[in-house]
N, CA, C and O of each residue as an XYZ file, in Angstrom:
424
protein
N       9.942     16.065     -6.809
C       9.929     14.614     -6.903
C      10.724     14.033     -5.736
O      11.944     14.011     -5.569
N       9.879     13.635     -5.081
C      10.902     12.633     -4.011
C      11.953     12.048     -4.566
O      12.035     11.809     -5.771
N      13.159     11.682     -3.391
C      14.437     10.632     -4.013
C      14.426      9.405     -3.195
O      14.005      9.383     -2.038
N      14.810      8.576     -3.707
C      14.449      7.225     -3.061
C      15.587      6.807     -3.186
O      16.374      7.265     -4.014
N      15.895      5.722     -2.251
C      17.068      5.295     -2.014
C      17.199      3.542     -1.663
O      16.508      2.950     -0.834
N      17.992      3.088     -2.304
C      17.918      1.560     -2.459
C      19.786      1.376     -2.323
O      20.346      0.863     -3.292
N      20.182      1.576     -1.767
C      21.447      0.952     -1.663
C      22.260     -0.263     -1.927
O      21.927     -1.285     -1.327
N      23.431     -0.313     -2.857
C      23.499     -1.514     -3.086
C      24.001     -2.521     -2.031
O      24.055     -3.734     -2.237
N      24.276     -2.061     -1.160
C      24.845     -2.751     -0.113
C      23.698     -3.490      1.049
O      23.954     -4.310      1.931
N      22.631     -2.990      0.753
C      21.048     -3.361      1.133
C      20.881     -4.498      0.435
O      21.734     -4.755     -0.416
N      19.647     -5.516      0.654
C      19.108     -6.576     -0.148
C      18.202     -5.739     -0.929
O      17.574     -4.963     -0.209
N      17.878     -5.631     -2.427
C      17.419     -5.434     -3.065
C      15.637     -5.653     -2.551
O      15.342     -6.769     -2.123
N      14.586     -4.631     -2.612
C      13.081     -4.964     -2.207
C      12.577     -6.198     -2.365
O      12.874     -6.868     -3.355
N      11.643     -6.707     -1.282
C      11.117     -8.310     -1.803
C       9.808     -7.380     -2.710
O       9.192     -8.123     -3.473
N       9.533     -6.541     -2.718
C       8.351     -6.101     -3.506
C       8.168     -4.949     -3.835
O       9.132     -4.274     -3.475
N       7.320     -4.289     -4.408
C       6.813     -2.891     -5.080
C       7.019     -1.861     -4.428
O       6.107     -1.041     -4.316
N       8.514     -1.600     -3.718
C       8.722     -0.427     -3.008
C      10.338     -0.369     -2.925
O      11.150     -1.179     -3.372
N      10.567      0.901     -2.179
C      11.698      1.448     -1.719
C      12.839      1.006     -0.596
O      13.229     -0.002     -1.184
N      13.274      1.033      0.053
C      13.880      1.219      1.260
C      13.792      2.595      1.650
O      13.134      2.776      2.675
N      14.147      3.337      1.253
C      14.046      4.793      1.703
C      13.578      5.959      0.315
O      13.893      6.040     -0.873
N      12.704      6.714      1.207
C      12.229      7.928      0.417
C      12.414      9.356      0.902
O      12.365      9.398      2.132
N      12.628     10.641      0.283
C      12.766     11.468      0.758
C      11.664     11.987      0.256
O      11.260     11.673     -0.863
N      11.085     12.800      0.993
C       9.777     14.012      0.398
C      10.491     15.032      0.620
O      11.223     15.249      1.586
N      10.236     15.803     -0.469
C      10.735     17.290     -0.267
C      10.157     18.120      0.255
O       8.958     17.910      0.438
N      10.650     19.212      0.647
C      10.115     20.494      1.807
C       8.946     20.821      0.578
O       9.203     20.802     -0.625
N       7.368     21.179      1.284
C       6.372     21.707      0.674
C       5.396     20.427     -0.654
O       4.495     20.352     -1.490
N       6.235     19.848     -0.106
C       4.994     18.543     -0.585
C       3.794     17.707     -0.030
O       4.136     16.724      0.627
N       2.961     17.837     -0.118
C       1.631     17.071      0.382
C       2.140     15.960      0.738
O       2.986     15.258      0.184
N       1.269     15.769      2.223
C       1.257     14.504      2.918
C       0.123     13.547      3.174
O      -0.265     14.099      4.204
N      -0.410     12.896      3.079
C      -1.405     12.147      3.261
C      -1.077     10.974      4.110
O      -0.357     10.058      3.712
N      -1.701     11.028      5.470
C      -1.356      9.986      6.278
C      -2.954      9.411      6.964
O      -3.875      9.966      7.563
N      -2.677      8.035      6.506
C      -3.816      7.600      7.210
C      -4.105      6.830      7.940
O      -3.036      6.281      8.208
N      -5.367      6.059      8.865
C      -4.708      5.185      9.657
C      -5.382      3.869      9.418
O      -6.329      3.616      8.673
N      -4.604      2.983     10.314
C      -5.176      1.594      9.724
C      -6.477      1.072      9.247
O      -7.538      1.282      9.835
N      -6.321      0.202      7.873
C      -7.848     -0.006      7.530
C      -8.059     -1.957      7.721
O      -7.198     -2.837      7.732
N      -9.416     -2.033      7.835
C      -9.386     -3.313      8.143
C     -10.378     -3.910      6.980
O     -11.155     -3.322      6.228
N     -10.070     -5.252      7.112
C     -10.991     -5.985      5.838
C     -12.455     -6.239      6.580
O     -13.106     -7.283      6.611
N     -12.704     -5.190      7.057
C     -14.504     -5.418      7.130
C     -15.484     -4.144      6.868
O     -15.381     -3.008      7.331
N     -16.246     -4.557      6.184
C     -17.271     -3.811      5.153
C     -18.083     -2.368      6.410
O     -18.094     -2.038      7.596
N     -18.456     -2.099      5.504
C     -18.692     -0.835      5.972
C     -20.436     -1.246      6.672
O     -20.910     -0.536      7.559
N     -20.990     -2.119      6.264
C     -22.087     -2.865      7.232
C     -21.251     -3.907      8.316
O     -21.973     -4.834      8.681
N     -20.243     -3.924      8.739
C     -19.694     -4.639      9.896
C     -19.248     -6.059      9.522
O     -18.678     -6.906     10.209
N     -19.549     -6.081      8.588
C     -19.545     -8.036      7.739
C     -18.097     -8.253      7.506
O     -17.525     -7.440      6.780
N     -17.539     -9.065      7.932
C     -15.885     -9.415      7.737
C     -16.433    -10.897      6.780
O     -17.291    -11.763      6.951
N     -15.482    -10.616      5.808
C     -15.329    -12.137      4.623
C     -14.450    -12.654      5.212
O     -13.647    -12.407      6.112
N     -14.926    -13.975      4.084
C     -14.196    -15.135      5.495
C     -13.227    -15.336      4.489
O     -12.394    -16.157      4.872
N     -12.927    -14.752      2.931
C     -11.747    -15.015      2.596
C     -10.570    -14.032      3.074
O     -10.861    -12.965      3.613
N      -9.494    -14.340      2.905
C      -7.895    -13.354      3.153
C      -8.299    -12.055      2.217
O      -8.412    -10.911      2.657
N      -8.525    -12.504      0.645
C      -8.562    -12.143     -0.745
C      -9.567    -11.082     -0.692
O      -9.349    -10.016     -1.268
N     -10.728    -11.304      0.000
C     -11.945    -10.820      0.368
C     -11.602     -9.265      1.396
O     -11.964     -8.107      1.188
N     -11.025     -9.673      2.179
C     -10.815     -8.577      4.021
C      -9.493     -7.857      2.523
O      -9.792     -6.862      1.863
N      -8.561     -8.400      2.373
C      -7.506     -7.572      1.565
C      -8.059     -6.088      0.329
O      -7.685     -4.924      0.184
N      -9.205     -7.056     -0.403
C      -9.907     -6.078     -1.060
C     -10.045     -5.104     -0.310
O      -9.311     -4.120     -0.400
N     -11.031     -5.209      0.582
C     -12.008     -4.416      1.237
C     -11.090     -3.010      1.755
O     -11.343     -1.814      1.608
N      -9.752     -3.809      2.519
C      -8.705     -2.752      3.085
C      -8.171     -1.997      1.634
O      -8.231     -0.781      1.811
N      -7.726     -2.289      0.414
C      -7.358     -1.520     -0.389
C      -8.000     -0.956     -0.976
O      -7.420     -0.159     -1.714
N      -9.546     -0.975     -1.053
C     -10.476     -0.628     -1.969
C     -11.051      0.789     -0.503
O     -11.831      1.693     -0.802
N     -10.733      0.711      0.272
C     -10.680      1.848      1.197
C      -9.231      2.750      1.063
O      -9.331      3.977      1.071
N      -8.419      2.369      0.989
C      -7.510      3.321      0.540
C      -7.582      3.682     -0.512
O      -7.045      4.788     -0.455
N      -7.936      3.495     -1.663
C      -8.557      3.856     -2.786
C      -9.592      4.981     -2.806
O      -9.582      5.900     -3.626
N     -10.649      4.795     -1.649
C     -11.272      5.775     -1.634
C     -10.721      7.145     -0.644
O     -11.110      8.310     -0.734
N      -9.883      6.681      0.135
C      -9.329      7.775      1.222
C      -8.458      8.672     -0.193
O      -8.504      9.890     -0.368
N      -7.775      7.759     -0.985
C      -6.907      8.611     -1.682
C      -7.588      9.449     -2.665
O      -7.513     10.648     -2.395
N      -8.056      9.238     -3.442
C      -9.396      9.621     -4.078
C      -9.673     10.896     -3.990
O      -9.590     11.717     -4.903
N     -10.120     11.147     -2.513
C     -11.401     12.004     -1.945
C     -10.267     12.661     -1.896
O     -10.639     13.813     -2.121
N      -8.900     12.699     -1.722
C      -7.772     13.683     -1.476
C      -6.949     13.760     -2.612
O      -5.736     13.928     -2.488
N      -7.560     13.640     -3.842
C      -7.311     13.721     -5.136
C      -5.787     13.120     -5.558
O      -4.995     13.498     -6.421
N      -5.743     12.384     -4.901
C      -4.667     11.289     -5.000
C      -4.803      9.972     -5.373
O      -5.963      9.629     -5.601
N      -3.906      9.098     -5.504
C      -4.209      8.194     -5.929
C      -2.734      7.222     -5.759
O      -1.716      7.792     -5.366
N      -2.703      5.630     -6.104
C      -1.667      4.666     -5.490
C      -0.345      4.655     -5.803
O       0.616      4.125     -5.245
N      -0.473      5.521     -7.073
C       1.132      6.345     -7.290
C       1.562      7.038     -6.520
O       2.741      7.393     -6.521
N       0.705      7.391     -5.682
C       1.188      8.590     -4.371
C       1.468      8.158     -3.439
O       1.822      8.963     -2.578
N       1.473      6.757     -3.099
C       1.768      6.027     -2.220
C       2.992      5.952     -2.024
O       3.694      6.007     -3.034
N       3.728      5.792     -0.579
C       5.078      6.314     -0.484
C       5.789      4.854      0.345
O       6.902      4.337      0.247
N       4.162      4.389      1.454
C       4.594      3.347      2.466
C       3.268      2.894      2.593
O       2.314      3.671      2.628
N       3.144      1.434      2.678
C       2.068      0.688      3.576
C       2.340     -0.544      3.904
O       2.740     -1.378      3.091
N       2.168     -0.740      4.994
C       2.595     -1.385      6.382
C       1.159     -2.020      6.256
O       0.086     -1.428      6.137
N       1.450     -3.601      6.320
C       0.763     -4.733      6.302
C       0.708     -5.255      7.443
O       1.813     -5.437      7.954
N      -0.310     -5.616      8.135
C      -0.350     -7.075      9.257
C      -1.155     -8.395      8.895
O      -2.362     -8.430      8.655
N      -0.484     -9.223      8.895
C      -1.274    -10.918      8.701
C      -0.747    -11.722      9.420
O       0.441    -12.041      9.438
N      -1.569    -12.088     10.039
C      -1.822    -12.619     11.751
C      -1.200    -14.255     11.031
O      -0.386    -14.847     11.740
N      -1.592    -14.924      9.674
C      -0.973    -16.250      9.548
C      -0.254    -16.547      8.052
O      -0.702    -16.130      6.984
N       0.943    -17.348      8.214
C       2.025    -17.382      7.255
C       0.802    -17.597      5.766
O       0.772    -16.953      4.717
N       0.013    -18.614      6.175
C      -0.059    -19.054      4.782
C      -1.638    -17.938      4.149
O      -2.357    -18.137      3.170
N      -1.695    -16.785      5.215
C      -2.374    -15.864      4.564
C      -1.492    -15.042      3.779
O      -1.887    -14.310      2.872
N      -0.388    -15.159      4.109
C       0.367    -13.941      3.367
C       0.548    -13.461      1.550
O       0.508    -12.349      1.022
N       0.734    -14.711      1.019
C       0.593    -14.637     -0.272
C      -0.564    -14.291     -0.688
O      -0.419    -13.169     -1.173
N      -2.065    -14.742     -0.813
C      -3.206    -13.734     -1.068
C      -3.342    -12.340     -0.533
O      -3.970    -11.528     -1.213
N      -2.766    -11.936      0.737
C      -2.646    -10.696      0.852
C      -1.983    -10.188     -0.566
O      -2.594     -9.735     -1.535
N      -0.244    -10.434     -0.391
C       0.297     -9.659     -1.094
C      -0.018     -9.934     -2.702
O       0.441     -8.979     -3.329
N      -0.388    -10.511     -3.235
C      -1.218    -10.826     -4.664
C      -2.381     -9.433     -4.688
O      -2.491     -8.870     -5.777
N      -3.104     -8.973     -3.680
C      -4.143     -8.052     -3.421
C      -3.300     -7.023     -3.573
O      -3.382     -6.259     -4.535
N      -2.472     -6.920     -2.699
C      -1.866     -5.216     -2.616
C      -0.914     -5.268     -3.842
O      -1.036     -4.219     -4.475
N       0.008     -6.127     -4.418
C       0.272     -5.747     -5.962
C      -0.535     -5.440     -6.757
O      -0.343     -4.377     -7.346
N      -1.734     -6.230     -7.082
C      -2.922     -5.897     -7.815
C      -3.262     -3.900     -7.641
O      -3.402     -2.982     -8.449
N      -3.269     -4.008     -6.298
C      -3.819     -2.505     -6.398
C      -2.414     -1.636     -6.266
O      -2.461     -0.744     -7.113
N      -1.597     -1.594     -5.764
C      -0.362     -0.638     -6.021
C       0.292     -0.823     -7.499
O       1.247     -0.061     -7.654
N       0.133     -1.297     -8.144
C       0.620     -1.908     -9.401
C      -0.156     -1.388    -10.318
O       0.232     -1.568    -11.473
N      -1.481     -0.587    -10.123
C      -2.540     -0.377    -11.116
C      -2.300      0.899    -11.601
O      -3.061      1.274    -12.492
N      -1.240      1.827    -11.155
C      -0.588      2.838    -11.804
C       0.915      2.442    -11.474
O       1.509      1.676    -10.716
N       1.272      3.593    -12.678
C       3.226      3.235    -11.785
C       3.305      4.504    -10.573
O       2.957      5.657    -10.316
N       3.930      3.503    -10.149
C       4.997      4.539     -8.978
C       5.716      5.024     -9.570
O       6.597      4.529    -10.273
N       5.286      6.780     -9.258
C       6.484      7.471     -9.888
C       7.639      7.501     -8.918
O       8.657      8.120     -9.227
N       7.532      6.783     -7.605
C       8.773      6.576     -6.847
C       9.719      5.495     -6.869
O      10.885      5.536     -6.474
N       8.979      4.331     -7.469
C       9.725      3.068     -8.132
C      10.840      3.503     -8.047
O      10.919      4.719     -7.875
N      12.138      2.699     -8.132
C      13.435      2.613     -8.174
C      13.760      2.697     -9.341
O      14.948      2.644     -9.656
């Protein structure tokens, strides 16, 4: 079991994660690389809510196929190009990191 680390001397997470995690020697890694909110026919939605799906509902399947799944999730690193996209992003990625527990939760 990984150890995670939240220090009290740190600001407490703005969201569904850690500050620091340790993986232990001989544990599976799954690293993948950036996914974008456009469909697998090339079609980008013109909502935030829409492209956000699309990117988590691909990590969903990357994890999946590697018999994993969003509890196994350790880190994911967001980009949103404008402030007032940010909240429908992160409403999306709670929705889907939130749909099991983290067994790394704090």
């Amino acid at each position: 079991m990984p150890k995670t680390f939240n220090p009290p001397s740190v600001r407490r997470p703005f969201g569904h994660y850690n500050h620091g995690l340790l993986v232990p020697p001989g544990a599976t890694l799954l690293v993948t690389s950036g996914q974008l909110g456009i469909a697998a026919d090339d079609a980008v939605p013109e909502s935030v809510t829409a492209q956000a799906e699309l990117c988590f509902e691909a990590i969903h399947a990357i994890l999946a196929e590697a018999g994993m799944d969003f509890s196994d999730v350790i880190r994911i690193s967001g980009f949103v190009t404008r402030r007032e996209d940010f909240a429908p992003y992160m409403a999306v990625r709670d929705r889907y990191t939130r749909s099991t527990p983290n067994r790394f939760q704090r």
